[in-house]
Structure formats: C-alpha cells, structure tokens
VEXKOL-63585 format. One record per residue (C-alpha): residue in one letter; residue number from 1; y negated, z negated, x; chain. Coordinates in nm, 4 decimals, always signed. Layout:
% VEXKOL-63585
<node a,NUM,<Y,Z,X>,A>
...
This chain:
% VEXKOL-63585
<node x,1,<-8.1120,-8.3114,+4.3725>,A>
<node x,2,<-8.2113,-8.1295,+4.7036>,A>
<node x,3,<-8.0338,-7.8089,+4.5787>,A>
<node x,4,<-8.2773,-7.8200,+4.2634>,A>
<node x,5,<-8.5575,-7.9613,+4.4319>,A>
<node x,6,<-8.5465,-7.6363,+4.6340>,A>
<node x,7,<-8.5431,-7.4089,+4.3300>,A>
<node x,8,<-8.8913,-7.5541,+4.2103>,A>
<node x,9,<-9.1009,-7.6577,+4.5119>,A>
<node x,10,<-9.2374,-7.3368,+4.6946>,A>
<node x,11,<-9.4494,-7.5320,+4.9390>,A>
<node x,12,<-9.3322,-7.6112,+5.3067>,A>
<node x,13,<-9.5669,-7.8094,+5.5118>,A>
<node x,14,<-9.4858,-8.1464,+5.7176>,A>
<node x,15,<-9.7065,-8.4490,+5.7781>,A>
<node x,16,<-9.6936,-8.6417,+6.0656>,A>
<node x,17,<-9.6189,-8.9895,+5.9775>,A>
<node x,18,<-9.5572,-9.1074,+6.3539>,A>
<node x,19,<-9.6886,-9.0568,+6.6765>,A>
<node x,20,<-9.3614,-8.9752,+6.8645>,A>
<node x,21,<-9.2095,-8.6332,+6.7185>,A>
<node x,22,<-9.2401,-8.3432,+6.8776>,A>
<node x,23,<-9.0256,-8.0883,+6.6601>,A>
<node x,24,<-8.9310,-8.1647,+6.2804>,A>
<node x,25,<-8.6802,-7.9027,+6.0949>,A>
<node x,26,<-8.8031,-7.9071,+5.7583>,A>
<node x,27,<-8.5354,-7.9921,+5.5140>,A>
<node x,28,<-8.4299,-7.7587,+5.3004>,A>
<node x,29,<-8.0509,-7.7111,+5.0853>,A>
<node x,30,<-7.8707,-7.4534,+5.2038>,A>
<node x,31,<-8.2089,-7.3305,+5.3638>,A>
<node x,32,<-8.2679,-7.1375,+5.1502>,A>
<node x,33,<-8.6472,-6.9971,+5.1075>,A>
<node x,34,<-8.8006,-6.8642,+4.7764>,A>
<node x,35,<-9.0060,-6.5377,+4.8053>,A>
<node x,36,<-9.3669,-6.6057,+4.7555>,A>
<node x,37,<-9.3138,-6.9887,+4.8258>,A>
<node x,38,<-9.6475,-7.1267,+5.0456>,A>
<node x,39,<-9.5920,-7.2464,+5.4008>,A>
<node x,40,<-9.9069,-7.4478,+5.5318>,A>
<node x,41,<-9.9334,-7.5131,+5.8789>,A>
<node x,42,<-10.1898,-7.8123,+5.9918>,A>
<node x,43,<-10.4340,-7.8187,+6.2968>,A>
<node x,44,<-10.2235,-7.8927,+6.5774>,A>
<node x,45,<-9.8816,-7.7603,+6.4425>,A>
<node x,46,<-9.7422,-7.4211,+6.4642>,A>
<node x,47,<-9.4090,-7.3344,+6.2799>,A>
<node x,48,<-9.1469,-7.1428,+6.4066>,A>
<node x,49,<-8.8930,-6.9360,+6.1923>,A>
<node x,50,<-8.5003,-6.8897,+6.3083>,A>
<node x,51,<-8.3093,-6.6732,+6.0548>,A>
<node x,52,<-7.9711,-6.6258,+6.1147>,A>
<node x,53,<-7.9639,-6.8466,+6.4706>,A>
<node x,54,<-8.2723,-6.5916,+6.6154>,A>
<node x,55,<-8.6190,-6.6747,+6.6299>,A>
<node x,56,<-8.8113,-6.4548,+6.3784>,A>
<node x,57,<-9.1701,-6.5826,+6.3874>,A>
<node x,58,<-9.3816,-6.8198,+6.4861>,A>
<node x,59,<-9.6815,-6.8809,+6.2309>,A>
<node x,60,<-10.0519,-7.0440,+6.3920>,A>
<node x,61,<-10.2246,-7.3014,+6.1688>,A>
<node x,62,<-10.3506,-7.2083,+5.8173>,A>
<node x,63,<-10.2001,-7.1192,+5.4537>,A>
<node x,64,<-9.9694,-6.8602,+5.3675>,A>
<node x,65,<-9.7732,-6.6810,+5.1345>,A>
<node x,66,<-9.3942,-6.6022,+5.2503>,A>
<node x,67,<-9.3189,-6.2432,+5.1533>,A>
<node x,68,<-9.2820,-5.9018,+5.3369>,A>
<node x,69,<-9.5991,-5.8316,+5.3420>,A>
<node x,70,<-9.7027,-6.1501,+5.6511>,A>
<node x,71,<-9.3007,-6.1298,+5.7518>,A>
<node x,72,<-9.2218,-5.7866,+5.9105>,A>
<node x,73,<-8.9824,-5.9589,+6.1630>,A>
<node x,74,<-8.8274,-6.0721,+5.9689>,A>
<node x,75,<-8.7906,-5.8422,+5.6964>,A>
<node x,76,<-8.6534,-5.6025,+5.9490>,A>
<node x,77,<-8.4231,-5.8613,+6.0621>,A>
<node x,78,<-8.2579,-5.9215,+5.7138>,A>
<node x,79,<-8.2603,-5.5681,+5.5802>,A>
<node x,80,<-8.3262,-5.6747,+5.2157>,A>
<node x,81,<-8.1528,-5.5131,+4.9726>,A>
<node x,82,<-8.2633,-5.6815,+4.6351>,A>
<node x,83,<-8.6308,-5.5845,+4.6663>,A>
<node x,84,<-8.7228,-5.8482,+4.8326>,A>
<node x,85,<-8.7630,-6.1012,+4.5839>,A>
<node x,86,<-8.4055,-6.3110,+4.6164>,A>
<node x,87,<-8.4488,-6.6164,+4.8453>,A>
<node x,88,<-8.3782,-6.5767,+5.1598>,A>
<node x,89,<-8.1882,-6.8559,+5.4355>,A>
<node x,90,<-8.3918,-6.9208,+5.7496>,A>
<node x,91,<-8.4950,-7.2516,+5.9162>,A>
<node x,92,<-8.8640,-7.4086,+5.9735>,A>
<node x,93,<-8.9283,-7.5791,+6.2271>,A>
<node x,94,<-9.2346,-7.7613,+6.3006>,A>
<node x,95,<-9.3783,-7.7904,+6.6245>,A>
<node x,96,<-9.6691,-8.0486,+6.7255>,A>
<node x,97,<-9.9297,-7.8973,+6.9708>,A>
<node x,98,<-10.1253,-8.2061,+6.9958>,A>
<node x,99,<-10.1400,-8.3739,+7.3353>,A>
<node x,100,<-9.8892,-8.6881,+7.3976>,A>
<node x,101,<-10.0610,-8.9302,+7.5761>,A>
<node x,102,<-9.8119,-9.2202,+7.5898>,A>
<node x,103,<-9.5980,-9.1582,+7.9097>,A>
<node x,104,<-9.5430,-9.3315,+8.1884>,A>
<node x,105,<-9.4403,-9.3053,+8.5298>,A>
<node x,106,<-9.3442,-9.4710,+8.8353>,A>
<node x,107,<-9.1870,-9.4793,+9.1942>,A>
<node x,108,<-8.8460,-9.6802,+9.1402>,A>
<node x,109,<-8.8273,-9.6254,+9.5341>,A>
<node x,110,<-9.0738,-9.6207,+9.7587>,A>
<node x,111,<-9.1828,-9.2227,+9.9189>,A>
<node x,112,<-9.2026,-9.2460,+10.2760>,A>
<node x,113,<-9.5488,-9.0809,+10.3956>,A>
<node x,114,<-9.6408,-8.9945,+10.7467>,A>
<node x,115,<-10.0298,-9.1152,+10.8364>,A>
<node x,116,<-10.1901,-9.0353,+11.1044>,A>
<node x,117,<-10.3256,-9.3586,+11.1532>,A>
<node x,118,<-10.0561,-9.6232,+11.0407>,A>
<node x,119,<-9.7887,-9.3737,+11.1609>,A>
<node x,120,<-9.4742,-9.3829,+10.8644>,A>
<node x,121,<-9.5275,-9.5717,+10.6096>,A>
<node x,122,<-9.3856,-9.6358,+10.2364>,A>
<node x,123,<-9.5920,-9.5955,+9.9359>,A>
<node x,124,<-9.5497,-9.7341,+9.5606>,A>
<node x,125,<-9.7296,-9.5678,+9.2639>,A>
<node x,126,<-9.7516,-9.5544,+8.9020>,A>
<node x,127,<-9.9506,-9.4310,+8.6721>,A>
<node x,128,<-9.9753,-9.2021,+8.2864>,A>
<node x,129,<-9.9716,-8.9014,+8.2114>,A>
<node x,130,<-10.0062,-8.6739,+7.8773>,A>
<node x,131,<-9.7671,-8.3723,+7.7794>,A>
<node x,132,<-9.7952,-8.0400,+7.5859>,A>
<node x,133,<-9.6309,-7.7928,+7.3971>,A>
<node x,134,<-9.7787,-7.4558,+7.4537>,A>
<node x,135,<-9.4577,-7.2087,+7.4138>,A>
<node x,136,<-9.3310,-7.3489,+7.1038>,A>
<node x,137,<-9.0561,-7.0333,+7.1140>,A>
<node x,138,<-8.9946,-7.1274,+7.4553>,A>
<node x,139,<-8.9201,-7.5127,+7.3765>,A>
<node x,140,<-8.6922,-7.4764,+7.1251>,A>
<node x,141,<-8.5137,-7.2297,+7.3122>,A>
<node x,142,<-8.5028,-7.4373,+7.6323>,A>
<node x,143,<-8.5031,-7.8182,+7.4944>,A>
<node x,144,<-8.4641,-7.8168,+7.1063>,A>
<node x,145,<-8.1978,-7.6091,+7.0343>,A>
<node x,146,<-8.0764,-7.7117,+6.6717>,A>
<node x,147,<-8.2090,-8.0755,+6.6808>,A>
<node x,148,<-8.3378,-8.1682,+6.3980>,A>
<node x,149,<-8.5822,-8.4267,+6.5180>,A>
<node x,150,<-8.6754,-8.3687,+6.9081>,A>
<node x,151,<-8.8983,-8.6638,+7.0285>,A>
<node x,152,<-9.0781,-8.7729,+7.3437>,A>
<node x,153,<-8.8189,-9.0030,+7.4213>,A>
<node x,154,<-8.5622,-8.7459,+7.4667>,A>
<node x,155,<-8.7558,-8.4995,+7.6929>,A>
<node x,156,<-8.9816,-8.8308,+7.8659>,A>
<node x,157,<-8.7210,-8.9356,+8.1446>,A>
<node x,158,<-8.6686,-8.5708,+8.2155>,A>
<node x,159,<-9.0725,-8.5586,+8.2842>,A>
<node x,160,<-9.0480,-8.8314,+8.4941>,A>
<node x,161,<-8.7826,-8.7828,+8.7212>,A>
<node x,162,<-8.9679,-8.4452,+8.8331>,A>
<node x,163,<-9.3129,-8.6067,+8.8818>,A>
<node x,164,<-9.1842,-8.8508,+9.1046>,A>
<node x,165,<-8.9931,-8.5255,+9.2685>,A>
<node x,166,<-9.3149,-8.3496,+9.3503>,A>
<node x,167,<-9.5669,-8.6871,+9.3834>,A>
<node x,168,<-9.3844,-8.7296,+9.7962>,A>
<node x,169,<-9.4665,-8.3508,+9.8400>,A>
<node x,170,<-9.8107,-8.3669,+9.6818>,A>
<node x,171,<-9.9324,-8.6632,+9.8719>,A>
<node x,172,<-9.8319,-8.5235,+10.2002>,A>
<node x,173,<-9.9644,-8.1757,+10.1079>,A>
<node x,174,<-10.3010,-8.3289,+10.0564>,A>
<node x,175,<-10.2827,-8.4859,+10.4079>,A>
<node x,176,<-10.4948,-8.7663,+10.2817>,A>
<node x,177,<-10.5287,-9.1107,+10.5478>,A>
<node x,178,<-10.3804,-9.4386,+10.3802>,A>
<node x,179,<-10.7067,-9.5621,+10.3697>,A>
<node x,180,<-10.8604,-9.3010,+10.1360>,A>
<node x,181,<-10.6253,-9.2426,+9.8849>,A>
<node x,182,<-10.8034,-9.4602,+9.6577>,A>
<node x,183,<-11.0618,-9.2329,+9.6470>,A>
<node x,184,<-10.8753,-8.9170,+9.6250>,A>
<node x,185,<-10.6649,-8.9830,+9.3273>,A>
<node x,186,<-10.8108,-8.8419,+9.0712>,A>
<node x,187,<-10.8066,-8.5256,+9.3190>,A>
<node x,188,<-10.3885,-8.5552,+9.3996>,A>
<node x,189,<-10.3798,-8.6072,+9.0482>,A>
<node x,190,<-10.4896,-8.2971,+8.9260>,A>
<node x,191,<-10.3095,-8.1286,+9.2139>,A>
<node x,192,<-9.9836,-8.2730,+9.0259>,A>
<node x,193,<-10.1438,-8.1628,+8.6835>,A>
<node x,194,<-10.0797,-7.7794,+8.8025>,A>
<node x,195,<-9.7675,-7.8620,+9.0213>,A>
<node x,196,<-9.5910,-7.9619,+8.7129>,A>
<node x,197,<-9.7314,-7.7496,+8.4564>,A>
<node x,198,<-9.6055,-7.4671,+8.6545>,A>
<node x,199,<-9.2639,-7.6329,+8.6830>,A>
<node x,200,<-9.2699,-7.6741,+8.3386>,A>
<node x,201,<-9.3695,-7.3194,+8.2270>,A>
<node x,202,<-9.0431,-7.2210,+8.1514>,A>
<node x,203,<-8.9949,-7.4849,+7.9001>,A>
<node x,204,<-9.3045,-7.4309,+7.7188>,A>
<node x,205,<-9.4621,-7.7818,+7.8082>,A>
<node x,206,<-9.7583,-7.8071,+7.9913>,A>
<node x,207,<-9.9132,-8.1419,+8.1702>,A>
<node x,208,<-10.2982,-8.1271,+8.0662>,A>
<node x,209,<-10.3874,-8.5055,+8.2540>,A>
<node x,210,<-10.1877,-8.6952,+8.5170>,A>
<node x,211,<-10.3512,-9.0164,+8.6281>,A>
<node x,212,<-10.2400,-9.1996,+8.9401>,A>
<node x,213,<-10.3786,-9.6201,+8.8813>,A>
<node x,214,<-10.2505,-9.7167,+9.1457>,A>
<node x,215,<-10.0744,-9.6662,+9.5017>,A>
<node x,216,<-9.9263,-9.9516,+9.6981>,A>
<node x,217,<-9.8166,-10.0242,+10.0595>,A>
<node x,218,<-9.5245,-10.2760,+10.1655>,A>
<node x,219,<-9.7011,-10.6604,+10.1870>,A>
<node x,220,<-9.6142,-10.6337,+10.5891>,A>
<node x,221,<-9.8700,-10.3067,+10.5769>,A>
<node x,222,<-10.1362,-10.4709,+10.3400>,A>
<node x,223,<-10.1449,-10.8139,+10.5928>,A>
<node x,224,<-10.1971,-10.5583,+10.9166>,A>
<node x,225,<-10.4931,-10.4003,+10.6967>,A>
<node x,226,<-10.7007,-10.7418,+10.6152>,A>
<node x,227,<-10.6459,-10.8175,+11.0011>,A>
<node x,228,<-10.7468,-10.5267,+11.0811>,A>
<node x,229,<-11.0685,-10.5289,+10.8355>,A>
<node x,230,<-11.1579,-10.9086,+10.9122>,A>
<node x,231,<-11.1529,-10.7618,+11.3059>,A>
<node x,232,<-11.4359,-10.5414,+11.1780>,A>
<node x,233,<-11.6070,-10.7195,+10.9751>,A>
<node x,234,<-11.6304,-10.9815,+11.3319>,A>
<node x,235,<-11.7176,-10.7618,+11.5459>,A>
<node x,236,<-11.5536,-10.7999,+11.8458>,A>
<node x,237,<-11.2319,-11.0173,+11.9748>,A>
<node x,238,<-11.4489,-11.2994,+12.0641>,A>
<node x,239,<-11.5599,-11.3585,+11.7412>,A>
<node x,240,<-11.2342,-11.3174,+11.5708>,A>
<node x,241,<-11.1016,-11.6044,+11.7732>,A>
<node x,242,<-11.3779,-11.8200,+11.6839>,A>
<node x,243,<-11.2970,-11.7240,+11.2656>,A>
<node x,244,<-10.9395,-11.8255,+11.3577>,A>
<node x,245,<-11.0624,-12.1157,+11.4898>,A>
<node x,246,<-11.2625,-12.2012,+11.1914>,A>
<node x,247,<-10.9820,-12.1208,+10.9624>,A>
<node x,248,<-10.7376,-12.3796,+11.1562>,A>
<node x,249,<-10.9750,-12.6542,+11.0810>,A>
<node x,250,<-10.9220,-12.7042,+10.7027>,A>
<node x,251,<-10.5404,-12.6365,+10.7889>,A>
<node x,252,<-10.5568,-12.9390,+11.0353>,A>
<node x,253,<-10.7496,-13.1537,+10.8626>,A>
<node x,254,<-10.4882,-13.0895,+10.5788>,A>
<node x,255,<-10.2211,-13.3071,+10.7956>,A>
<node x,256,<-10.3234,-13.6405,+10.8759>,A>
<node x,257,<-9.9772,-13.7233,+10.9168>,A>
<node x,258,<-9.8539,-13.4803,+11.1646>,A>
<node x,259,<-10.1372,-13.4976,+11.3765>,A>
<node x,260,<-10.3769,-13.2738,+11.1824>,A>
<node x,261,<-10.6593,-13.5009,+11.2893>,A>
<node x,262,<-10.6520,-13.4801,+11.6726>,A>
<node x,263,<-10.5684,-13.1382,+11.6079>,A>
<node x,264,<-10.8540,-13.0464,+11.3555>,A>
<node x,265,<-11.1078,-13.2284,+11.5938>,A>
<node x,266,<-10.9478,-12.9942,+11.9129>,A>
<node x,267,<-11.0434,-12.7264,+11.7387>,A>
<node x,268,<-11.3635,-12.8072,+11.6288>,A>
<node x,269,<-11.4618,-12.9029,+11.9666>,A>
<node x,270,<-11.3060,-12.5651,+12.1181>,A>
<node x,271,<-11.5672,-12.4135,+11.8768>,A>
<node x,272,<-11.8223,-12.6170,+11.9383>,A>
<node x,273,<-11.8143,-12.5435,+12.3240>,A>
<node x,274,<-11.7534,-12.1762,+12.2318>,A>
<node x,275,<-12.0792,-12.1586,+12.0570>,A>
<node x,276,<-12.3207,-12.3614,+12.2572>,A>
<node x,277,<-12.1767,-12.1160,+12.5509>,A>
<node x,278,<-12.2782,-11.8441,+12.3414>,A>
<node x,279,<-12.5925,-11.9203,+12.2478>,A>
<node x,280,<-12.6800,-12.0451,+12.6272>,A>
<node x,281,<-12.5632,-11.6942,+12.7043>,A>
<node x,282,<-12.7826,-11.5350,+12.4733>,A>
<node x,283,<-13.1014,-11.7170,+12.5227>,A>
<node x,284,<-13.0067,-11.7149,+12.9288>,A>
<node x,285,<-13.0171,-11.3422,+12.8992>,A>
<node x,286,<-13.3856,-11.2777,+12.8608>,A>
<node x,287,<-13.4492,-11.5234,+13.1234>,A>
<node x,288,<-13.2013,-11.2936,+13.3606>,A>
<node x,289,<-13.4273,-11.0059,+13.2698>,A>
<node x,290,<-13.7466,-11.1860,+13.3758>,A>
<node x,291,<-13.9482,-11.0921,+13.6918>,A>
<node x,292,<-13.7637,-11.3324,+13.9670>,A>
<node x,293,<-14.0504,-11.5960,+14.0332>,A>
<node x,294,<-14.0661,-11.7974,+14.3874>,A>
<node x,295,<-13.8792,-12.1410,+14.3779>,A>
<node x,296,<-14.1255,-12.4344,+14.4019>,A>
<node x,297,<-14.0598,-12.6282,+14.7195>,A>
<node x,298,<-13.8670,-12.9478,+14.6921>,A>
<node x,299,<-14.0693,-13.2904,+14.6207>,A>
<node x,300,<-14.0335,-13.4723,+14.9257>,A>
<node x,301,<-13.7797,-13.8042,+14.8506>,A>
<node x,302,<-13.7792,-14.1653,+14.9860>,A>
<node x,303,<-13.3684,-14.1565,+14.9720>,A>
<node x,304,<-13.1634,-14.0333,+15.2785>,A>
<node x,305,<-12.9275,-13.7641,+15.2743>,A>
<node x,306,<-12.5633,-13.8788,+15.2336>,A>
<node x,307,<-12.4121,-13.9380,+15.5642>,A>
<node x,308,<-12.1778,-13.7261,+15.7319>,A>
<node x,309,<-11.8353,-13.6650,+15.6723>,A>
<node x,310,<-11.6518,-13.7950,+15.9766>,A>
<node x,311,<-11.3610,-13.6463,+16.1132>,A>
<node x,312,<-10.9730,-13.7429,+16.0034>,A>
<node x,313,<-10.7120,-13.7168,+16.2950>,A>
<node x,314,<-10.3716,-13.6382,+16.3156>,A>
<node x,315,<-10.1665,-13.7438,+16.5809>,A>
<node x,316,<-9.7268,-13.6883,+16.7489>,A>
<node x,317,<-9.5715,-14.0098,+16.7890>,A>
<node x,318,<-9.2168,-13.9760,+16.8666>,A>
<node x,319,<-9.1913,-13.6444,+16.6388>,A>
<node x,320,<-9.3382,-13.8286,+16.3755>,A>
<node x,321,<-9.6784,-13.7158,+16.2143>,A>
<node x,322,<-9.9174,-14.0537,+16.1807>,A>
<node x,323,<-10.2629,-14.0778,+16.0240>,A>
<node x,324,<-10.5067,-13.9767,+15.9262>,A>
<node x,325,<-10.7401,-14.1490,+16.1770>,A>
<node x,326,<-11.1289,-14.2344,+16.2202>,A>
<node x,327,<-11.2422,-14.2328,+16.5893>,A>
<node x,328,<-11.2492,-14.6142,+16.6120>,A>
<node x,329,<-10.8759,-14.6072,+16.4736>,A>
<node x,330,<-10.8057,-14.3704,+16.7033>,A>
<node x,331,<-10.9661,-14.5645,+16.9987>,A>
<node x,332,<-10.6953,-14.8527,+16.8857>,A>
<node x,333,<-10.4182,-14.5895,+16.9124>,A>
<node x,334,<-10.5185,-14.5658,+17.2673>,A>
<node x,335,<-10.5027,-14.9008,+17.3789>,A>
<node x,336,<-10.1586,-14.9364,+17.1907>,A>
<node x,337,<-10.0587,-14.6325,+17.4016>,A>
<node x,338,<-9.9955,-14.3936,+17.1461>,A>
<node x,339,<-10.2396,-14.2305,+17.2342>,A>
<node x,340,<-10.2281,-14.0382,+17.5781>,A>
<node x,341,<-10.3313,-13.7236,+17.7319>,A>
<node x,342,<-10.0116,-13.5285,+17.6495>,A>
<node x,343,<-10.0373,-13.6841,+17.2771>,A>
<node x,344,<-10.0566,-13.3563,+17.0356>,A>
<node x,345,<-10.3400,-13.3897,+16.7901>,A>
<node x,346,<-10.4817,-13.2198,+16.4937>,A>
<node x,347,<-10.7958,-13.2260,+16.2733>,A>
<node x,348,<-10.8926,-12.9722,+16.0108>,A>
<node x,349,<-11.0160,-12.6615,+16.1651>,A>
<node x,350,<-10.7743,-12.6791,+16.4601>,A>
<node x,351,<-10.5408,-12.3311,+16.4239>,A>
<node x,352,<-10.2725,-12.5393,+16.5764>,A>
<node x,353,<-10.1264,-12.8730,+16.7488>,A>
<node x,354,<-10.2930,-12.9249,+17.0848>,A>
<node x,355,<-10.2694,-13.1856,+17.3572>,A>
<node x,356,<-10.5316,-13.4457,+17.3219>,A>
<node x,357,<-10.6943,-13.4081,+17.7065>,A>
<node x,358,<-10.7560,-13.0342,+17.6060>,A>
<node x,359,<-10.9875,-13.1369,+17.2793>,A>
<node x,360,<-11.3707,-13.1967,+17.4123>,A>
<node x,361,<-11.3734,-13.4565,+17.1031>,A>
<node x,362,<-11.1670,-13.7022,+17.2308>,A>
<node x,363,<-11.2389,-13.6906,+17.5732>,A>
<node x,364,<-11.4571,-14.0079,+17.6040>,A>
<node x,365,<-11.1496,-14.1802,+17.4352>,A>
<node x,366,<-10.9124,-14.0775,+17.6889>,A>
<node x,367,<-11.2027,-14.1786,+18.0161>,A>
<node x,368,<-10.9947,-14.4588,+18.0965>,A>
<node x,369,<-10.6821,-14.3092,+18.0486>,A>
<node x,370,<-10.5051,-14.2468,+18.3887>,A>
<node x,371,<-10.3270,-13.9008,+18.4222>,A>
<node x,372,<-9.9219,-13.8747,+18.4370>,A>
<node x,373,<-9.7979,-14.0047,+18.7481>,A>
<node x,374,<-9.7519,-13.7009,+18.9492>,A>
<node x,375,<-9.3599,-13.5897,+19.0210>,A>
<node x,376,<-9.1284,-13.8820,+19.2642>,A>
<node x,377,<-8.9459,-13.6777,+19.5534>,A>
C-alpha cells in the first residue's frame, strides 16, 4: 500500500501533531519522489533534501513544485538522463524552527563561588530555558544523522549538562555580591543566552531565553544572613540583645515544667531593667546638656549626724593575733596584762605591727603601766 500510495500522492508536507519533535523524515517507499509532485513547507518548518546520503537543498516555508527548474542542486547532483521526468530517490526531512520552550535545568551539585563578602560559598540554581534550530543543514549533520524522528528529549540532557558547565563561569565572570544576585538574574541570564548560543553554533541550535528562578545558598549561609539582617534592622548590639531577650520569653514561658517560669520572668525582668536604664539614659541626656545650675543649700535638720566609727584593735598575745578590740575592751586587756608596752598592735591604717608605747592612741591606756624592769647584774 505505501509503494502505491507513493505512485498517486504528489504532495509532501508534515503537520505537527505534538509539541516535542524536532526533525520528522517524511515517509516515503523506496523514497522515491515523482517529478512535478508539490512539497509545502509551513511557517516555522524548513525542509531539507539528502539525495544519495548528501544534503542537496534546503527549501524556506511556502509551496512548490519539485522539478529542475526550483532543483538545480540537485539536478546537477543526479545527472538525469530520462529528461527529467522519472522519479527520482531522495529523503525529506522536516525541520521545526519554532522555539522549544519546555526545558529545564538545574545544579545537581552545588558551584562553589568566591564573594567578596561571605568569602567561598556554594550556590544552587535552577531555572528554564527555550532552544532553537537555526542551521537546519548543520543539525542534521551534527545531531540527526539518519534518525527518523529526532526529539527534544534526545538532544535536552546534552543542553543541560553544558549550561550547568558554563552557569559556575558565568556567575563568577559577572562578579556579582551574594546579596544581589537576585537582582541581576535576568542580566547573568542573558549573559548565558549568548555563552551557549555560541557553544552551540556548530550544531545549528541556538538558545533565544535562559531564565534563572532561582539561586540558593546552603541553610548554614541563609541562618548567618537573617542574623545578620535582624542586626540591621536593630540597630546596634544593644538592641539585638534586648530582641533576643524578647524572643526567649515565649520560649520560657513554653516550659512550665523545666523551669520555663522562673526563667521567662528572669528574662523579662533583665529587660525590664534594660529599658528603664535606657530610657533614664535618654531623658538624663538633655538634662547633662543643660547649663550647670548652683545646688540649693541643704535644709537645716533636727536629727544628728551618725556617730563616729570607732576604732577596731588588733593586738600579739603569745604569737597569736586576738581581737578586734574597742578602747574600753582594750582598757580590760590591760588590766589582764595582755596588754603592755612591748605588746605589738595594729588598727587599720597602720603600714605595719608596732609596739603599743610607740602609738600616741593608746598612750593614756598604758599611764599606769610601769616600764620593763630595767636589766639584773
């Protein structure tokens, strides 16, 4: 049935009825091609003729008429001997131009970036992309070959091993900070757009859009980032010790059981102090910047000043340190005779021991106190 399908239909054309080919050989027994037979070629298709294993022509969209008239190539190519009218053998193939917007891509493993500001750090992305054929000659002679049904599948893991080759070397080409990546992505993105394409020109593909949605940092990274923001947004240390604080309440009061309560109330009181001292501070301040004024003289008071301290004494007995002593218990240490002129004594103040005739303080104490008797020859 195809052999005498192919002696009555004249017309080669191919509709698209998925969204996934790329190349389509059009079927054909023995492929073999009636002069004068009609070849229609859609918007967004070119077809491509290979006689004899070479490529002969490749035909843009629009209607014609096969004969030798539209087909010098390959007229020359076959050297016709039967005046051109026999059928001749030479394969279509046709070749969607559209663009492919279904591909994905994505870091399996993470590219190592060096920022300025962070120092090294890892990266994550993903994102979509769409793909082109341009060189319809030059795909089938790089990719296609004889396949009679080339689809994105086939050439899509080859697309997006090489993006993620060139997305380490693009991000550190555009010497970007972490920090504003997110708004230079559609920027590195269209850097990659022309990487590729270029990489690709040899194949006859070409990468119109690349979109990067997102790029991530290890969860260690993204915690050091909302510290470091939440330090910002505070202000100053101070402050972020006080949000701390605030944030361990709830926590505490969480754990009644383990001593969440005491806790909880700690910290709340911690606070409390923190701010009053604060806000004395700040409404001290203008006071401090006041002209000094002259202090009012005090009110005169009915109550006495406190008395005085008196004196606490120290005193050697036997090589032993005793007291501290008042005067009057020191006046009893005399009559017990511990007390004597040669008796080392100390108060506060003293820079050392000294015997007690040669204190001034004590020397009404020792009045009665008869000297050592002198030396016995």
């Amino acid at each position: 049935m195809d052999r005498i399908r192919g002696e009555f239909i004249d017309i080669i054309e191919w509709t698209d009825d998925g969204r996934d080919t790329i190349v389509w050989r059009f079927p054909r027994y023995g492929n073999e091609i009636k002069m004068g037979a009609r070849l229609v070629v859609r918007e967004s298709q070119v077809a491509v003729f290979v006689n004899e294993g070479r490529l002969a022509d490749v035909y843009q969209p629009g209607t014609y008429t096969l004969s030798t008239q539209n087909m010098p190539v390959l007229s020359t190519l076959k050297g016709w001997k039967h005046g051109f009218e026999s059928p001749f053998k030479a394969e279509v193939y046709f070749v969607t131009t559209r663009q492919f917007t279904d591909f994905k891509w994505g870091t399996q493993n993470p590219v190592i970036l060096r920022d300025a500001e962070f120092g090294m750090v890892r990266v994550r992305a993903f994102g979509t992309f769409a793909a082109q054929v341009v060189d319809a000659a030059a795909l089938l002679r790089e990719l296609v070959g004889t396949d009679p049904q080339f689809r994105t599948e086939e050439v899509g893991e080859h697309l997006r091993q090489l993006i993620v080759s060139k997305l380490g070397s693009a991000l550190g080409a555009a010497g970007v900070p972490l920090l504003d990546l997110a708004a230079r992505q559609d920027g590195i993105g269209q850097q990659l757009a022309k990487a590729l394409t270029l990489e690709l020109s040899a194949t006859g593909i070409a990468i119109p859009r690349f979109y990067i949605e997102n790029i991530s940092v290890p969860p260690e990274v993204e915690a050091a980032i909302d510290t470091r923001s939440r330090m910002a947004i505070t202000g100053n240390l101070d402050d972020y010790a006080k949000l701390q604080a605030a944030d361990a309440i709830p926590l505490a009061a969480a754990n009644p059981g383990t001593g969440g309560d005491a806790v909880g109330l700690g910290v709340g009181m911690a606070l409390g102090q923190r701010i009053v001292q604060s806000t004395s501070g700040a409404a001290a301040a203008p006071a401090a910047q006041a002209p000094a004024q002259p202090a009012p003289a005090p009110a005169p008071s009915d109550v006495p000043p406190p008395l005085p301290t008196a004196p606490r004494w120290f005193i050697a007995v036997g090589g032993q340190q005793q007291g501290p002593y008042d005067e009057s218990a020191l006046a009893g240490q005399v009559a017990a005779g511990n007390l004597t002129r040669t008796t080392l004594v100390w108060r506060s103040g003293q820079a050392a021991w000294q015997p007690a005739d040669q204190v001034p303080e004590l020397a009404p104490l020792l009045a009665d106190v008869p000297p050592p008797l002198p030396p016995q020859g």
